[in-house]
C-alpha positions as CSV (number, residue, x, y, z in Angstrom):
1,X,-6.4,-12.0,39.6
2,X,-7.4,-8.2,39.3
3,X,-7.9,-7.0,36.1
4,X,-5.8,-3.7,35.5
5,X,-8.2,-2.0,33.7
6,X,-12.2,-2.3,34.1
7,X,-13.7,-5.1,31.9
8,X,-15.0,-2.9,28.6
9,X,-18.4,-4.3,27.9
10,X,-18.5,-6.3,24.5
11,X,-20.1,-3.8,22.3
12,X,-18.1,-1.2,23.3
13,X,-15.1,-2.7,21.5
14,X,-14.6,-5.1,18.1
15,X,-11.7,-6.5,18.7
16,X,-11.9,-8.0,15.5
17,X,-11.5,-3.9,13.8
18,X,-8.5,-3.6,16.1
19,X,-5.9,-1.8,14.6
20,X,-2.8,-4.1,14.4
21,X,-0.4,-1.1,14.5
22,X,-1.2,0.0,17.7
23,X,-0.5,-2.3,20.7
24,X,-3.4,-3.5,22.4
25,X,-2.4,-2.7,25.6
26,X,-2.3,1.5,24.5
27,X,-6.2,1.5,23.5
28,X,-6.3,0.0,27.6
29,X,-4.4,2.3,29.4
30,X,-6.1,5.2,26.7
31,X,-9.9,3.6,28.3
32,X,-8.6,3.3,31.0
33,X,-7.6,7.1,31.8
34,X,-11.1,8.4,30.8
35,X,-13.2,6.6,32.5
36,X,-12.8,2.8,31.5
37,X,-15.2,2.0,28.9
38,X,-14.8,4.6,26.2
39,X,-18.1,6.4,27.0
40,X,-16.0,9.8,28.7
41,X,-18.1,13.4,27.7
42,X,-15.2,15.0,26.5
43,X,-16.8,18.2,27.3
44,X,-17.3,17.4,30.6
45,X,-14.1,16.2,31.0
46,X,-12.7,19.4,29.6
47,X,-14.6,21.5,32.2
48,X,-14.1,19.6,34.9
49,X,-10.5,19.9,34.2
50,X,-10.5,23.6,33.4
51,X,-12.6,24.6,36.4
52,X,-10.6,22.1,39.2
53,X,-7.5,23.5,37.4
54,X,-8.6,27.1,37.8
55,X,-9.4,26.5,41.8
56,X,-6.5,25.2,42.4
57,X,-4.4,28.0,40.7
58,X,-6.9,30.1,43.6
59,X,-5.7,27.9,46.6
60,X,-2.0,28.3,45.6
61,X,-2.2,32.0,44.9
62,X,-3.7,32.6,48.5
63,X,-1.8,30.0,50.3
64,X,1.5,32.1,49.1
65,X,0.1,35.4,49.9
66,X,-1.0,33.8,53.2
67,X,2.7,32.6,53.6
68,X,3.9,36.0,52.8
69,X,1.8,37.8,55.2
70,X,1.5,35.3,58.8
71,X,3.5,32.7,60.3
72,X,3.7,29.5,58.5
73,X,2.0,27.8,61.1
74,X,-1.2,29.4,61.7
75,X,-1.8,29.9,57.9
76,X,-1.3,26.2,57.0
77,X,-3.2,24.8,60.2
78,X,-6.0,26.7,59.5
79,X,-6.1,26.2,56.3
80,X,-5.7,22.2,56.5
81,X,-8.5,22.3,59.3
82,X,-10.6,24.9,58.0
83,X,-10.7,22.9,54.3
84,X,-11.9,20.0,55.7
85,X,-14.7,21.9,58.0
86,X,-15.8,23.6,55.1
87,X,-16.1,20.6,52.8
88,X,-18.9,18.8,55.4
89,X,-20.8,21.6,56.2
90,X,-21.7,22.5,52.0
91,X,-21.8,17.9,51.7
92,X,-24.3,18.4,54.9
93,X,-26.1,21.3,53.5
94,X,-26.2,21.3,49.7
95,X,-25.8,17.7,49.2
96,X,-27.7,16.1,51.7
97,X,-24.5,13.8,53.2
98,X,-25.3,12.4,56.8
99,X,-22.0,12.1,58.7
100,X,-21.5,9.7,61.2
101,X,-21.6,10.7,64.8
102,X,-17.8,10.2,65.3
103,X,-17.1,11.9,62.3
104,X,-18.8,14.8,63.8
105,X,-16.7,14.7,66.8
106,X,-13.6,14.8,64.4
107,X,-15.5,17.9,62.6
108,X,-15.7,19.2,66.2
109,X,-12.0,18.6,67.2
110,X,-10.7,20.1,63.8
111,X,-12.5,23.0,64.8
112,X,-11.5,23.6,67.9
113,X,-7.7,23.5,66.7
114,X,-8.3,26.0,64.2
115,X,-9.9,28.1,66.8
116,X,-6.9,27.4,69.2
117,X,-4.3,28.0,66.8
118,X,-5.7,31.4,66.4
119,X,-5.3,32.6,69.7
120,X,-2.2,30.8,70.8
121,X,0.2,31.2,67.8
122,X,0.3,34.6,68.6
123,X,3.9,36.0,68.3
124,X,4.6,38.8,71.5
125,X,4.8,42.1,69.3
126,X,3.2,42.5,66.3
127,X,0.4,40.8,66.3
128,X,-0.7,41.9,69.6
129,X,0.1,45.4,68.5
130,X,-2.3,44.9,65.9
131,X,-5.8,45.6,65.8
132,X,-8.2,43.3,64.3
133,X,-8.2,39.8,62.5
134,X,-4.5,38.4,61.8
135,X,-4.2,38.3,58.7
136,X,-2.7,35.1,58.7
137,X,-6.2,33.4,59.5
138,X,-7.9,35.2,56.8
139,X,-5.7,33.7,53.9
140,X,-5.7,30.5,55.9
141,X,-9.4,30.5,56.0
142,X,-9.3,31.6,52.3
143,X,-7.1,28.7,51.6
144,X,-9.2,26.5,53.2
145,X,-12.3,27.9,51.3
146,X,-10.2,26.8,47.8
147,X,-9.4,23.6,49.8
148,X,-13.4,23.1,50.0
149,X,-13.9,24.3,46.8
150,X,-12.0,22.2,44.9
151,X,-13.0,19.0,47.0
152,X,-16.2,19.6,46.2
153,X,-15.8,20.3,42.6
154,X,-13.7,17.3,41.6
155,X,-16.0,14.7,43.3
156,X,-19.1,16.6,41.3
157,X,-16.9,16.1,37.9
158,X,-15.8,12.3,39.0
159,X,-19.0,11.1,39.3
160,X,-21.1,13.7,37.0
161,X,-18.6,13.2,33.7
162,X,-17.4,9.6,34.8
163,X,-13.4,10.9,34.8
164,X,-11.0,9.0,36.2
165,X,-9.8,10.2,38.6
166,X,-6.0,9.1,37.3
167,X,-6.6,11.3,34.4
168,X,-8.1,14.6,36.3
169,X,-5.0,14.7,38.8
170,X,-2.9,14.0,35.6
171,X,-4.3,16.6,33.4
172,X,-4.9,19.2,36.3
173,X,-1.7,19.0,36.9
174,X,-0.5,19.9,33.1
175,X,-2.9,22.8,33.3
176,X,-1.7,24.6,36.4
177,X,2.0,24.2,35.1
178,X,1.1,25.4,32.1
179,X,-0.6,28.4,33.6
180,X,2.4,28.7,36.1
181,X,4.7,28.6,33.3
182,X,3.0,31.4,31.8
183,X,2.8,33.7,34.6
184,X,6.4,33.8,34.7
């Protein structure tokens, strides 16, 4: 059988000082949440929180304006491919990550979509009236830079603070409503 919760070493816990007026099963699903065995930095937990909740307030922001600017379709495909692209090349170059060769030719293939959607999801008029970059690629490319971003970040604050990742989605996700909530 699979335990539900990781096993709490024995000196973490006296089960003999347990508080009767709390059911056991709380003070799990509580260890649980941060981390497992009770040892969560709250600090770290609070600014890996803060900061993932923060970039992903950036993603949504420019995703929108992305929206609002370009066809739905070139923003989110660039974005979605661009994201990924992003998130191996800083894991390759700042982290030291190896891919695998076939996970280089998926790298490869995601970047030739972006590229293509570029040029082919070009409407007649406008956009070939237009001079320049479409706009719609920049935000998608800035989307996919947040996309990278807060990849990266969360799996530094998993595995630097020890946060479950349960509770950083869960708590994330109360932080950009509330900010949301606010902006209204």
């Amino acid at each position: 059988m699979t335990p539900i919760a990781p096993r709490v070493p024995e000196s973490r816990l006296d089960w003999s000082e347990r508080r009767h007026d709390r059911p056991p099963c709380r003070r799990v699903v509580i260890l649980g949440a941060f981390g497992g065995d009770g040892s969560v930095d709250l600090r770290g937990f609070a600014l890996g929180i803060a900061v993932s909740a923060a970039l992903h307030v950036f993603y949504m922001l420019v995703l929108q304006r992305g929206y609002a600017v370009g066809n739905l379709s070139t923003v989110y495909a660039t974005a979605r491919g661009s994201g990924p692209l992003l998130t191996v090349i800083v894991a390759v170059a700042v982290l030291g990550e190896r891919p695998s060769p076939i996970a280089l030719v998926g790298i490869a293939a995601i970047l030739v979509g972006v590229i293509g959607i570029g040029f082919v999801d070009r409407n007649g008029g406008a956009a070939q009236a237009r001079r320049g970059v479409d706009p719609a690629i920049v935000f998608g490319l800035l989307t996919g830079a947040a996309i990278a971003a807060y990849t990266l970040w969360d799996a530094h604050a998993l595995r630097a603070w020890h946060i479950s990742p349960g509770a950083r989605l869960a708590a994330s996700a109360v932080v950009v409503a509330g900010i949301a909530l606010l902006a209204m």
